[in-house]
Backbone as XML, in Angstrom:
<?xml version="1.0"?>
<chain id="A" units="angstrom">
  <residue number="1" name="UNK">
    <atom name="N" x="0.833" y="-1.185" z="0.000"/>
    <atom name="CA" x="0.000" y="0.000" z="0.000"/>
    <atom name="C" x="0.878" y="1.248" z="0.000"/>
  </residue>
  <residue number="2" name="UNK">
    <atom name="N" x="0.616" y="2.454" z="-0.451"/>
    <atom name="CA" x="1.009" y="3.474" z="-1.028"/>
    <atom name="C" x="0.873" y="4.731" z="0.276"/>
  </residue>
  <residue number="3" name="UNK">
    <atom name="N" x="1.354" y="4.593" z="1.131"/>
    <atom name="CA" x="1.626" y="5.530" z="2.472"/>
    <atom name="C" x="1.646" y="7.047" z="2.095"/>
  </residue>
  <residue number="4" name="UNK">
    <atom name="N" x="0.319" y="7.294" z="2.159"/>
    <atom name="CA" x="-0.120" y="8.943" z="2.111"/>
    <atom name="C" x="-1.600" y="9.274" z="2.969"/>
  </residue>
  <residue number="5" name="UNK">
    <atom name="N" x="-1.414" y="10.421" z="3.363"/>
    <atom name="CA" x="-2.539" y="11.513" z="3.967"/>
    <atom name="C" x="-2.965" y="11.933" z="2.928"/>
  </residue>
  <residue number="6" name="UNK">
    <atom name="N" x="-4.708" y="11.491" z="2.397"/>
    <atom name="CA" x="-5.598" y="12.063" z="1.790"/>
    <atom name="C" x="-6.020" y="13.120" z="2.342"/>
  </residue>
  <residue number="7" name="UNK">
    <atom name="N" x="-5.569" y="14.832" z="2.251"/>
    <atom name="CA" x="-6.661" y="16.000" z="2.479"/>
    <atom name="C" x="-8.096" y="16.457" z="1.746"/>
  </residue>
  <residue number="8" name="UNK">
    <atom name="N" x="-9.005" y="16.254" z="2.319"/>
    <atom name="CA" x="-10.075" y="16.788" z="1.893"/>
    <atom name="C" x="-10.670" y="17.745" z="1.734"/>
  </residue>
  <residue number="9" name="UNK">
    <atom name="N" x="-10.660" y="18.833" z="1.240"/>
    <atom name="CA" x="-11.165" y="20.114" z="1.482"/>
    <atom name="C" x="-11.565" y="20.632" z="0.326"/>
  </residue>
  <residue number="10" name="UNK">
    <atom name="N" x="-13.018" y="21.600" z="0.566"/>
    <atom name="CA" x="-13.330" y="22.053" z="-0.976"/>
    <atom name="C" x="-12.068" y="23.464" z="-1.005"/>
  </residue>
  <residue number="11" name="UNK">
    <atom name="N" x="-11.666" y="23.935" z="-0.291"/>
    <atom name="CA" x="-10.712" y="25.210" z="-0.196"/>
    <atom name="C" x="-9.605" y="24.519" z="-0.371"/>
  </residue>
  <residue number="12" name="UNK">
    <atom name="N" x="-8.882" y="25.493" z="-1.708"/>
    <atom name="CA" x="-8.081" y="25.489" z="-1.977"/>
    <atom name="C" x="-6.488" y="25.564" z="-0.981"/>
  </residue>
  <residue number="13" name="UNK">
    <atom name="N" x="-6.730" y="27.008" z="-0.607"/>
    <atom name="CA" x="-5.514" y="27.468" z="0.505"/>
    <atom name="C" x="-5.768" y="26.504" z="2.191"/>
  </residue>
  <residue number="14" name="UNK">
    <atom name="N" x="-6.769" y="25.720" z="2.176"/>
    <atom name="CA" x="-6.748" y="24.956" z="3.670"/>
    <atom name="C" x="-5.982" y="24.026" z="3.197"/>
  </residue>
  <residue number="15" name="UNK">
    <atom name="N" x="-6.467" y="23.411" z="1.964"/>
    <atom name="CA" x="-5.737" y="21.911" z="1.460"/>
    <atom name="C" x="-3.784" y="22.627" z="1.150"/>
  </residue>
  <residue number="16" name="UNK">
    <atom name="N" x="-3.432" y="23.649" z="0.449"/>
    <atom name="CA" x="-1.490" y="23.900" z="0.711"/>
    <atom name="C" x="-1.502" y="24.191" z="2.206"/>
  </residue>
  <residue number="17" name="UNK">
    <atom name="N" x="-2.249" y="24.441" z="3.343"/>
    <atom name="CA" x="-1.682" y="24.739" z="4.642"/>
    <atom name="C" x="-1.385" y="23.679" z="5.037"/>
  </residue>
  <residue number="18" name="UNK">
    <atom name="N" x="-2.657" y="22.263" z="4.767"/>
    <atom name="CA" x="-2.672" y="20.803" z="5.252"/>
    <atom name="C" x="-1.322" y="20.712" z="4.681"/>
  </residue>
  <residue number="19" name="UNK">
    <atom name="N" x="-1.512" y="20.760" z="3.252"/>
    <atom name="CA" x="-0.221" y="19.991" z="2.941"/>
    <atom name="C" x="1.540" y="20.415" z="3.577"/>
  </residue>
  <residue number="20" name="UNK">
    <atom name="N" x="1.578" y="21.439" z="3.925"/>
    <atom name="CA" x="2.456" y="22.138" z="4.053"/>
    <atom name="C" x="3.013" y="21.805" z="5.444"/>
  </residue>
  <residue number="21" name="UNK">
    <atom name="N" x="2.013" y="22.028" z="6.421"/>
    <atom name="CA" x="1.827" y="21.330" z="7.938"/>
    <atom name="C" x="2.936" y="20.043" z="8.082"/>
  </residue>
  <residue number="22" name="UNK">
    <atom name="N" x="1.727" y="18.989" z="6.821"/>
    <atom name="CA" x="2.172" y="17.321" z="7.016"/>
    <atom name="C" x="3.317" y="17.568" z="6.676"/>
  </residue>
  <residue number="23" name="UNK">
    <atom name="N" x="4.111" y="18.077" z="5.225"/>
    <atom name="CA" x="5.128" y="17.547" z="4.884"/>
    <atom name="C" x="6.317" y="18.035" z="6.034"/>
  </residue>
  <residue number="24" name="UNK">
    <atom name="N" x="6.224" y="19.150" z="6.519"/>
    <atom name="CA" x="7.018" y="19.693" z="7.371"/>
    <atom name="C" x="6.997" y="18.682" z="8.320"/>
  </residue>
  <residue number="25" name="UNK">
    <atom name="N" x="6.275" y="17.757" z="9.094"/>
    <atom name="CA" x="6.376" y="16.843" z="9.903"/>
    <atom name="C" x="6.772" y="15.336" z="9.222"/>
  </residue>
  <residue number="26" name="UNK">
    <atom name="N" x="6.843" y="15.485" z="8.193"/>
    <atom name="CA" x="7.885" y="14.465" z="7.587"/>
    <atom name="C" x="6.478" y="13.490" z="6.654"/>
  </residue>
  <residue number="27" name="UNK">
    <atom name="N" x="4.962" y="13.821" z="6.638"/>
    <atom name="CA" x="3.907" y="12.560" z="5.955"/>
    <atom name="C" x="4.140" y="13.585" z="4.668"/>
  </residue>
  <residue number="28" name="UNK">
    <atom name="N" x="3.603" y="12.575" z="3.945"/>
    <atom name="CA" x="3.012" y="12.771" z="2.185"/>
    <atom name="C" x="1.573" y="12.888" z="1.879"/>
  </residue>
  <residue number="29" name="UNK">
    <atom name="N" x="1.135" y="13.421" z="0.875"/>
    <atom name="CA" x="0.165" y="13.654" z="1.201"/>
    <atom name="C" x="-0.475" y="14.265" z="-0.211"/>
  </residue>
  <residue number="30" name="UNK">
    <atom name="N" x="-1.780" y="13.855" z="-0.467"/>
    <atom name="CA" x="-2.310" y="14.484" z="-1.511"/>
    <atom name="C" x="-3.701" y="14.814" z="-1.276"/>
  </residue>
  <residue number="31" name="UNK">
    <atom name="N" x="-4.381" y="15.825" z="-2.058"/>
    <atom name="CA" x="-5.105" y="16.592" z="-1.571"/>
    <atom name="C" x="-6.210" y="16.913" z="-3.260"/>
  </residue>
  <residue number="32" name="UNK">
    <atom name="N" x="-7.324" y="16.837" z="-2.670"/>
    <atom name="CA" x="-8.799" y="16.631" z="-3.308"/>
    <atom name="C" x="-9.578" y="17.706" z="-2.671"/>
  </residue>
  <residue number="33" name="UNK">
    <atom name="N" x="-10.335" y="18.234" z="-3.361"/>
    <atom name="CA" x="-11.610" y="19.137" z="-3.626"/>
    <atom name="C" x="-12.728" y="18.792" z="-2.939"/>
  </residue>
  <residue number="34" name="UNK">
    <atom name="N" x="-13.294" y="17.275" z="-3.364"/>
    <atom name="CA" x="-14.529" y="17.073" z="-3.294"/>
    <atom name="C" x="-14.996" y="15.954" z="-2.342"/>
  </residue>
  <residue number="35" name="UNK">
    <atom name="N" x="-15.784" y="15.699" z="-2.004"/>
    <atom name="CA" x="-15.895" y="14.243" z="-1.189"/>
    <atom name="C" x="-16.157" y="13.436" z="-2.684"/>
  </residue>
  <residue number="36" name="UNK">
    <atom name="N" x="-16.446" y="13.359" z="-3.527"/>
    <atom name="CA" x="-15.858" y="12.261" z="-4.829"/>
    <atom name="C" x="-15.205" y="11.836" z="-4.958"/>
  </residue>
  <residue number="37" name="UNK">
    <atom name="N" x="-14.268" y="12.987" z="-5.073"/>
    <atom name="CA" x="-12.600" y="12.568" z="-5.036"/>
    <atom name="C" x="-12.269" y="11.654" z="-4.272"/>
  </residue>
  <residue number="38" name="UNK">
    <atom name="N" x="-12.730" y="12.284" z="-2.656"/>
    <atom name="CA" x="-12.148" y="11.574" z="-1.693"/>
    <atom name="C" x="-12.267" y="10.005" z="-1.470"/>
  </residue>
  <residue number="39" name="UNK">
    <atom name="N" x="-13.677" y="9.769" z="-2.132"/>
    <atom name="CA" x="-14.364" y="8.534" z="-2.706"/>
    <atom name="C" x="-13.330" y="7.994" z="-3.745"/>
  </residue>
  <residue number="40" name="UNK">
    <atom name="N" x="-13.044" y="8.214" z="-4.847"/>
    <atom name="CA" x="-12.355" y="7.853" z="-5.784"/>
    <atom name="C" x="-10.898" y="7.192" z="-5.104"/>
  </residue>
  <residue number="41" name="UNK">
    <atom name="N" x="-10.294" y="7.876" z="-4.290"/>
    <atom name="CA" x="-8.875" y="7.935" z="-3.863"/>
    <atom name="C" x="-9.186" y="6.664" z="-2.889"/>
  </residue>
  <residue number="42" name="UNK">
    <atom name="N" x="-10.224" y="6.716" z="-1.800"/>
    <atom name="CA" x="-10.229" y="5.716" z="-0.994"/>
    <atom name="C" x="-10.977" y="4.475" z="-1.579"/>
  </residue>
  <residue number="43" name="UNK">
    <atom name="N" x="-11.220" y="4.299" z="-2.434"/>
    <atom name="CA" x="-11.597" y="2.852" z="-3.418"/>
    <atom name="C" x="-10.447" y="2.629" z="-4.398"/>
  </residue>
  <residue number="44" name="UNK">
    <atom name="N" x="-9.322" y="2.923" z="-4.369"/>
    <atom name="CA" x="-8.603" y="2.276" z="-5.618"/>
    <atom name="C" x="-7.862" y="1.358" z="-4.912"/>
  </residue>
  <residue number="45" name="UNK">
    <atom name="N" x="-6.864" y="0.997" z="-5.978"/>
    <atom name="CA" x="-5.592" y="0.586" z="-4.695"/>
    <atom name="C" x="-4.303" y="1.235" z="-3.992"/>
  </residue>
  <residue number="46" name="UNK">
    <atom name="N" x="-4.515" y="2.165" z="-4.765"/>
    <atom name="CA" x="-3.818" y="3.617" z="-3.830"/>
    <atom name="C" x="-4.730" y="3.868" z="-2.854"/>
  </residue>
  <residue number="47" name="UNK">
    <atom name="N" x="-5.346" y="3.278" z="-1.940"/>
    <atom name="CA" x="-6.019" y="3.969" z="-1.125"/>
    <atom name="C" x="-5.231" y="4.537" z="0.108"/>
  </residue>
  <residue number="48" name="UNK">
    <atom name="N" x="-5.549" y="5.776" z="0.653"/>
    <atom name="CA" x="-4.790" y="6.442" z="1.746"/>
    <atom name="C" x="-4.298" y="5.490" z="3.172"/>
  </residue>
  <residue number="49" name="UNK">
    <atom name="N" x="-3.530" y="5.775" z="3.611"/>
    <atom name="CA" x="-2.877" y="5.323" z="4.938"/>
    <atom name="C" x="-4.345" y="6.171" z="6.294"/>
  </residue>
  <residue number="50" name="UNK">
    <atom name="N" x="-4.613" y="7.299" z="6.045"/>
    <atom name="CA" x="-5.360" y="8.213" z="6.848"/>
    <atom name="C" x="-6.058" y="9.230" z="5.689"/>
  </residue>
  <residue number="51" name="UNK">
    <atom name="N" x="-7.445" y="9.752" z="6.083"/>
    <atom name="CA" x="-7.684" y="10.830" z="5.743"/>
    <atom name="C" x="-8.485" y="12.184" z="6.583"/>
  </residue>
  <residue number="52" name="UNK">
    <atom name="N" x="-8.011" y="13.208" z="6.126"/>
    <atom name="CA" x="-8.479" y="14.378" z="6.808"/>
    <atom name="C" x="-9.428" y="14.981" z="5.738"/>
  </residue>
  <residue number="53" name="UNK">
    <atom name="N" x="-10.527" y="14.547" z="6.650"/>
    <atom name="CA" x="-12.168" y="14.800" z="5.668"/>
    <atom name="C" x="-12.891" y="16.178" z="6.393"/>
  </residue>
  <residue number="54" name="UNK">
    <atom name="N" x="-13.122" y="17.001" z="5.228"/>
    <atom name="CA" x="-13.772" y="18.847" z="5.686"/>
    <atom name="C" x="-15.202" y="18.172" z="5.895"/>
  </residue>
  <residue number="55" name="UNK">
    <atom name="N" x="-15.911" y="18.427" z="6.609"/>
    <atom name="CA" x="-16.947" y="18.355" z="6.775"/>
    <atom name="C" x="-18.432" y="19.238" z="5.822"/>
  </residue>
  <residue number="56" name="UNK">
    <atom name="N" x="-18.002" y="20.562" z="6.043"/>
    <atom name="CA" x="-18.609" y="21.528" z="4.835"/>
    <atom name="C" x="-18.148" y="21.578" z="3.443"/>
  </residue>
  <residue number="57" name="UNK">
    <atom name="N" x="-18.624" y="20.753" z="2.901"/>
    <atom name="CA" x="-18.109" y="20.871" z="1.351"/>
    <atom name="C" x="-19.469" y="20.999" z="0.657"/>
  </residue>
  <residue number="58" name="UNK">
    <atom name="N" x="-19.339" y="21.645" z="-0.745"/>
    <atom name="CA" x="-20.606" y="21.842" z="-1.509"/>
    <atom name="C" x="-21.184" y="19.908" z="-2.423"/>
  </residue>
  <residue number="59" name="UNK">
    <atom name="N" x="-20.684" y="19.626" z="-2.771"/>
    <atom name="CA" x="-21.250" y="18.553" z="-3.604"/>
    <atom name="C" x="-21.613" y="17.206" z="-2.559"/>
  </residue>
  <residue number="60" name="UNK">
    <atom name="N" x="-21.172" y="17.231" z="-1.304"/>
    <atom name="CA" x="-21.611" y="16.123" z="-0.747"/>
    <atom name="C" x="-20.602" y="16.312" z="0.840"/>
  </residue>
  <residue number="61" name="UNK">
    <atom name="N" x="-21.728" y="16.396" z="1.972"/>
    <atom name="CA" x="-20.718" y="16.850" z="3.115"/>
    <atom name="C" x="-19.808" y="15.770" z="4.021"/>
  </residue>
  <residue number="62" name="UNK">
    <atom name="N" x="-18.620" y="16.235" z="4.330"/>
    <atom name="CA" x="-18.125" y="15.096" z="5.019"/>
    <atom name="C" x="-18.731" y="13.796" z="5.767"/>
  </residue>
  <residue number="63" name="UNK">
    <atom name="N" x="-19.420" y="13.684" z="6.391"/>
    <atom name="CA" x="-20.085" y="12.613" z="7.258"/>
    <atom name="C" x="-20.900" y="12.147" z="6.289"/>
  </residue>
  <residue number="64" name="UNK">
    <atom name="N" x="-21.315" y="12.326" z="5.066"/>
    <atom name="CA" x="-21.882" y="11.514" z="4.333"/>
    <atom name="C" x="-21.143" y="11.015" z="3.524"/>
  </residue>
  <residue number="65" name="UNK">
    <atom name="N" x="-19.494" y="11.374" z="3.689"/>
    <atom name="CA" x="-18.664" y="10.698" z="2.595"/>
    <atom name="C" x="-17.875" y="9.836" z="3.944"/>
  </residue>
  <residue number="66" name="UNK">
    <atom name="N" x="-17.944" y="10.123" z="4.977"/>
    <atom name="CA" x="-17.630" y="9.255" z="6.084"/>
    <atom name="C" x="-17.964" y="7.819" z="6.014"/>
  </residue>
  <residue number="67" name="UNK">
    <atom name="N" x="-20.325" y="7.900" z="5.995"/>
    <atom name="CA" x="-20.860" y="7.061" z="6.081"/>
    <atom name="C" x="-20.864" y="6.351" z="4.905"/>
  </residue>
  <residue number="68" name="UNK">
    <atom name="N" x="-20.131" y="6.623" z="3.590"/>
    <atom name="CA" x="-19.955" y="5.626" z="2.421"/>
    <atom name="C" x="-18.871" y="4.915" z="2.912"/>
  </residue>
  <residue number="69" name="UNK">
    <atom name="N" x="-17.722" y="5.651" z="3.162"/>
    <atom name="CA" x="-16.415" y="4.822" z="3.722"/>
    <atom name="C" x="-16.647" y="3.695" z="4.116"/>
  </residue>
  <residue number="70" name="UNK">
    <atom name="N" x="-17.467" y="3.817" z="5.489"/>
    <atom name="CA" x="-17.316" y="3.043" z="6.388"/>
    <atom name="C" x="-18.444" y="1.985" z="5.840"/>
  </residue>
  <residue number="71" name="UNK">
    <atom name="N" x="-19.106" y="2.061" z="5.040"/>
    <atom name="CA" x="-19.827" y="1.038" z="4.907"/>
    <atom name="C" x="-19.046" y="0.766" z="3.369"/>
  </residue>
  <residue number="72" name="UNK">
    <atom name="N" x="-18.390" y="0.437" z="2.905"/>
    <atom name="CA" x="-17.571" y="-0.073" z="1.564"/>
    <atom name="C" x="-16.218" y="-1.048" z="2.304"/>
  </residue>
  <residue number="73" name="UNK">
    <atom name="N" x="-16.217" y="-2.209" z="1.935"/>
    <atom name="CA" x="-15.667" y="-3.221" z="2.402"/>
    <atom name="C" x="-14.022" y="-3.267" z="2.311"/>
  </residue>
  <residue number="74" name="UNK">
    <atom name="N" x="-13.633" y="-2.090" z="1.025"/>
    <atom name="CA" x="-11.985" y="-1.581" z="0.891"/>
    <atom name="C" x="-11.632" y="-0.591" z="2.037"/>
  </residue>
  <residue number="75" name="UNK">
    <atom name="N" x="-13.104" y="0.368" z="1.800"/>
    <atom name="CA" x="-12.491" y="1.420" z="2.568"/>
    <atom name="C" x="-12.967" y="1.631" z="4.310"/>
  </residue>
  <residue number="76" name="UNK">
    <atom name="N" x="-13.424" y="0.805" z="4.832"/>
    <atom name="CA" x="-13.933" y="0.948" z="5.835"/>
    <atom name="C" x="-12.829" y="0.943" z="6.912"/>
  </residue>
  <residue number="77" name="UNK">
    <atom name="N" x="-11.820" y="0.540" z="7.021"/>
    <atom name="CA" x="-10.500" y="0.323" z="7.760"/>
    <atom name="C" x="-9.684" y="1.587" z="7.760"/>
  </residue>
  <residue number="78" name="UNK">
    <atom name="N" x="-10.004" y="2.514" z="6.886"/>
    <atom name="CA" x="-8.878" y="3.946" z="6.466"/>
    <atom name="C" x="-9.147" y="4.894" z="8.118"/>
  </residue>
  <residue number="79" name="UNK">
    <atom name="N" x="-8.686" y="5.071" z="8.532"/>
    <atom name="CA" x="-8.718" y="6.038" z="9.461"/>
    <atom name="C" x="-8.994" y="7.567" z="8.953"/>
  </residue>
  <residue number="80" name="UNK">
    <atom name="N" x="-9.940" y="8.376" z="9.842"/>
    <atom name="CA" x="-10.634" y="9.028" z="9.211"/>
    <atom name="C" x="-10.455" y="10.091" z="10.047"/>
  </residue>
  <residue number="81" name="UNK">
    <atom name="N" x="-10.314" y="11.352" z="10.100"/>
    <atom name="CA" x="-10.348" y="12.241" z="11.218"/>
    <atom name="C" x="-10.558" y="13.476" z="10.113"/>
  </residue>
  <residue number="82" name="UNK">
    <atom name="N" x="-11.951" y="13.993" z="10.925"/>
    <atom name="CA" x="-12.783" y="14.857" z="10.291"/>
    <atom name="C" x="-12.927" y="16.092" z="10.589"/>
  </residue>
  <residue number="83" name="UNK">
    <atom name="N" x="-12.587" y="17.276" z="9.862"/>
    <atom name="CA" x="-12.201" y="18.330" z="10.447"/>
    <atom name="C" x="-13.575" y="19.202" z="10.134"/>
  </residue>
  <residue number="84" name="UNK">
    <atom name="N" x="-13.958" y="20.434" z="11.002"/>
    <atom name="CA" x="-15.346" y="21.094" z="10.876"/>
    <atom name="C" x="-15.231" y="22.321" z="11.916"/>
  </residue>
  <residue number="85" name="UNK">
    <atom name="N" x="-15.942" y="23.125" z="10.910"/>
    <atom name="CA" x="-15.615" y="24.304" z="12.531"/>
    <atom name="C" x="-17.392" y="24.065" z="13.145"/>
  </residue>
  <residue number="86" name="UNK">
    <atom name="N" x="-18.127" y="23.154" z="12.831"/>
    <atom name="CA" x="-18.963" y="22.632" z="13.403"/>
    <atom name="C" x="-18.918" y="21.529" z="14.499"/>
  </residue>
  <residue number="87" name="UNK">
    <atom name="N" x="-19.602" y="21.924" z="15.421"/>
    <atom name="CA" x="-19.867" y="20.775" z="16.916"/>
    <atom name="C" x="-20.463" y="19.631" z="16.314"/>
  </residue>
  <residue number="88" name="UNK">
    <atom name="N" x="-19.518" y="18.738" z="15.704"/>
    <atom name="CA" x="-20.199" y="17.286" z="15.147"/>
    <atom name="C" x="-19.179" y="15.995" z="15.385"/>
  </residue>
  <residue number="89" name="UNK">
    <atom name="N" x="-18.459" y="16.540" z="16.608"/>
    <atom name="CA" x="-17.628" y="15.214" z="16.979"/>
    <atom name="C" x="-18.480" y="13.998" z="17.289"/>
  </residue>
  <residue number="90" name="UNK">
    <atom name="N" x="-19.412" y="14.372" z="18.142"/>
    <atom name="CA" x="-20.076" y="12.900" z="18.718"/>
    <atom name="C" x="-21.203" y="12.391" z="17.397"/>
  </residue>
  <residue number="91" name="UNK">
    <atom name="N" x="-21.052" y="12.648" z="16.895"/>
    <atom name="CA" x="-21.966" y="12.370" z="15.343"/>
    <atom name="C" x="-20.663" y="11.651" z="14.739"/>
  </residue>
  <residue number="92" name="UNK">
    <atom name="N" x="-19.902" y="12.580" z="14.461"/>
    <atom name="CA" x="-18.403" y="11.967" z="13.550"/>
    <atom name="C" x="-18.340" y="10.657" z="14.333"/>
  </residue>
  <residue number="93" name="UNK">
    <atom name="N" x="-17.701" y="10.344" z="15.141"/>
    <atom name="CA" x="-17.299" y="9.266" z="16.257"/>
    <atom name="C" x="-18.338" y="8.605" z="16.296"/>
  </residue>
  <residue number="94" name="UNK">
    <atom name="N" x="-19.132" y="8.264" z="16.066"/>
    <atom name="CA" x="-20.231" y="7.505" z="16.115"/>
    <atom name="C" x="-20.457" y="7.036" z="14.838"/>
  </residue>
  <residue number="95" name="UNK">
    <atom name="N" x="-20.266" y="7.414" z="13.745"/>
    <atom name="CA" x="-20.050" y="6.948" z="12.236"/>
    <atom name="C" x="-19.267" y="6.077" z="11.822"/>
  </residue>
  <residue number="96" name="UNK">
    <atom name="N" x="-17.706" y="6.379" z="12.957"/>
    <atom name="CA" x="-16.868" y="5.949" z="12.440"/>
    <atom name="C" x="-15.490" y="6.817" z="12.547"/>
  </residue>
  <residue number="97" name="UNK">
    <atom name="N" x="-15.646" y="7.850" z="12.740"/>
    <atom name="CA" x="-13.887" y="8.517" z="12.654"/>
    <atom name="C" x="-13.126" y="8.633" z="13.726"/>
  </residue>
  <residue number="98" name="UNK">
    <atom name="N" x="-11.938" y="8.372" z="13.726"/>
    <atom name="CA" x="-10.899" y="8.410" z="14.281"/>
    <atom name="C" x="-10.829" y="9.430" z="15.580"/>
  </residue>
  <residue number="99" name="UNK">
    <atom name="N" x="-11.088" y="10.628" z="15.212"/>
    <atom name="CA" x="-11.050" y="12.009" z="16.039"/>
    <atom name="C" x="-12.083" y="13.428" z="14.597"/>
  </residue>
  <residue number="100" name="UNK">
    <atom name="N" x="-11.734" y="13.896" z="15.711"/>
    <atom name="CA" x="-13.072" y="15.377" z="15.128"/>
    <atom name="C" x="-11.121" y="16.475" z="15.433"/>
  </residue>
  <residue number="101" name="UNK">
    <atom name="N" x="-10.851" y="17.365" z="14.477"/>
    <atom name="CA" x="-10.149" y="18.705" z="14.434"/>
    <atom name="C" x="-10.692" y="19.687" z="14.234"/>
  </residue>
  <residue number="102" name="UNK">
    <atom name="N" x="-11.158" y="20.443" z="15.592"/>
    <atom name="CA" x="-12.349" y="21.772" z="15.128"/>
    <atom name="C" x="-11.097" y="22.793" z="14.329"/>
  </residue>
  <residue number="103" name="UNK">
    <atom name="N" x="-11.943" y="23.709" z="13.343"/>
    <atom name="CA" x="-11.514" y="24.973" z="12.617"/>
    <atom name="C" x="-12.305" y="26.189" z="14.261"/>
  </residue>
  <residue number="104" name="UNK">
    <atom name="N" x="-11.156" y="27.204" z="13.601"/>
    <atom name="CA" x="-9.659" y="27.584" z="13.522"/>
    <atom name="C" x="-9.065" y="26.050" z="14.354"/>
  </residue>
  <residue number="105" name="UNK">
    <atom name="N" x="-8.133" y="25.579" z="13.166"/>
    <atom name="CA" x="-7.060" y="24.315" z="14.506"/>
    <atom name="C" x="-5.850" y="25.010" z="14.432"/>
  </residue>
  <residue number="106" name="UNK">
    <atom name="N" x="-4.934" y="24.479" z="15.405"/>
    <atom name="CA" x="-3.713" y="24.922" z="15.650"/>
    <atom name="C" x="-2.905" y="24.013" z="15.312"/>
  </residue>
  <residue number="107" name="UNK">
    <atom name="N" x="-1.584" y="23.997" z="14.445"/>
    <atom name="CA" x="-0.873" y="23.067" z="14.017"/>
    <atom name="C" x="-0.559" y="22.420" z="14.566"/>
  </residue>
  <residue number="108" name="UNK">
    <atom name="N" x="0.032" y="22.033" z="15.575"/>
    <atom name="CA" x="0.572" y="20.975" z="16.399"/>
    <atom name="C" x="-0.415" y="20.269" z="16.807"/>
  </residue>
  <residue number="109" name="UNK">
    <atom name="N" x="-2.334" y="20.517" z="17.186"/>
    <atom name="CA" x="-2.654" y="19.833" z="17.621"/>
    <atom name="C" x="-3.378" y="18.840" z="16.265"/>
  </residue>
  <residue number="110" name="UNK">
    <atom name="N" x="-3.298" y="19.649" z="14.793"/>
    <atom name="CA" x="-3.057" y="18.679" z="14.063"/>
    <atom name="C" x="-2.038" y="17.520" z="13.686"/>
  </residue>
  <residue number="111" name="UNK">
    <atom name="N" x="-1.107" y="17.647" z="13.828"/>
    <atom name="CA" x="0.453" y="16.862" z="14.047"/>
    <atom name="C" x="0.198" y="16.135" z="14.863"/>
  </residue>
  <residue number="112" name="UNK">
    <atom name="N" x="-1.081" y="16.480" z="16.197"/>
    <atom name="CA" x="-0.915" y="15.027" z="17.609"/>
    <atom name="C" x="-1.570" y="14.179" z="17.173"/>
  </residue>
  <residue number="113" name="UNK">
    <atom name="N" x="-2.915" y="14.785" z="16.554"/>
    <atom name="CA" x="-3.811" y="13.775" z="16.506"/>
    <atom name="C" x="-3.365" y="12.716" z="14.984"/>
  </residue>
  <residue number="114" name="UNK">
    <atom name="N" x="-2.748" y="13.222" z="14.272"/>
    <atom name="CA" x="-2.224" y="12.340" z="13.055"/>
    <atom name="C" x="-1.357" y="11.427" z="13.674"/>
  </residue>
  <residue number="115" name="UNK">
    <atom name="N" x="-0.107" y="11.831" z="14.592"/>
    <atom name="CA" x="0.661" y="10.673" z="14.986"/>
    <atom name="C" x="-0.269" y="9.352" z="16.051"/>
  </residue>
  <residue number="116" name="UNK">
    <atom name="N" x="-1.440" y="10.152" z="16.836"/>
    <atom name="CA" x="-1.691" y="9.420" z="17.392"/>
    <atom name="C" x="-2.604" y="8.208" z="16.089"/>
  </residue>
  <residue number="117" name="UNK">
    <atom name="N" x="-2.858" y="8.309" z="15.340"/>
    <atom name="CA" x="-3.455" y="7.417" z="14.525"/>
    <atom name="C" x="-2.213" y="6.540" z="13.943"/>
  </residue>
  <residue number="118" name="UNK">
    <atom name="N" x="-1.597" y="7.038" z="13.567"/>
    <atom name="CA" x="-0.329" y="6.232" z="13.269"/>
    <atom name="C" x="0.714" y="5.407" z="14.453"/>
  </residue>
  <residue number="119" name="UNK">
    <atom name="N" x="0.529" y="5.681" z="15.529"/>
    <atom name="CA" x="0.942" y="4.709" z="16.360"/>
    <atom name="C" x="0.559" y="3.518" z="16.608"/>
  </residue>
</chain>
């Protein structure tokens, strides 16, 4: 398997901060628009090591690209940590994800919660 952080975000400049963040802490990482995408990426066989799924996106919102994940038999295992400047951790976590990263986040406590999935 192909060891990368899928970013999810319909924003452009959140997805180079994500990316910018990870690589500085040493992950790889590629980065999608849409929850489609994010669909597309986590059904191939490149599928992600982890992904960081936006919750507000226009074509289809995070927790409903959560609840495909987790019910698809490739991708249900991907670790998922869902970022939102919405109060929807105990919804997220109950679907299925890893951890909730509220917006505004602070870098490092993105950096904890990624290593802690990777430990």
């Amino acid at each position: 398997m192909v060891e990368y952080i899928l970013v999810v975000d319909d924003r452009r400049y959140i997805r180079r901060l994500f990316a910018e963040v990870l690589s500085n802490a040493g992950y790889e990482s590629k980065q999608v628009g849409s929850g489609d995408e994010c669909l597309g990426y986590a059904l191939s066989e490149y599928k992600p090591s982890l992904i960081l799924l936006d919750n507000n996106m226009p074509d289809i919102c995070g927790l409903d690209v959560l609840q495909l994940l987790k019910k698809d038999g490739l991708a249900k295992d991907i670790p998922v940590i869902m970022v939102s400047g919405e109060e929807i951790e105990e919804q997220a976590k109950k679907q299925g994800a890893q951890d909730v990263l509220m917006k505004p986040f602070d870098i490092y406590e993105l950096i904890h919660k990624v290593r802690i999935v990777f430990e």
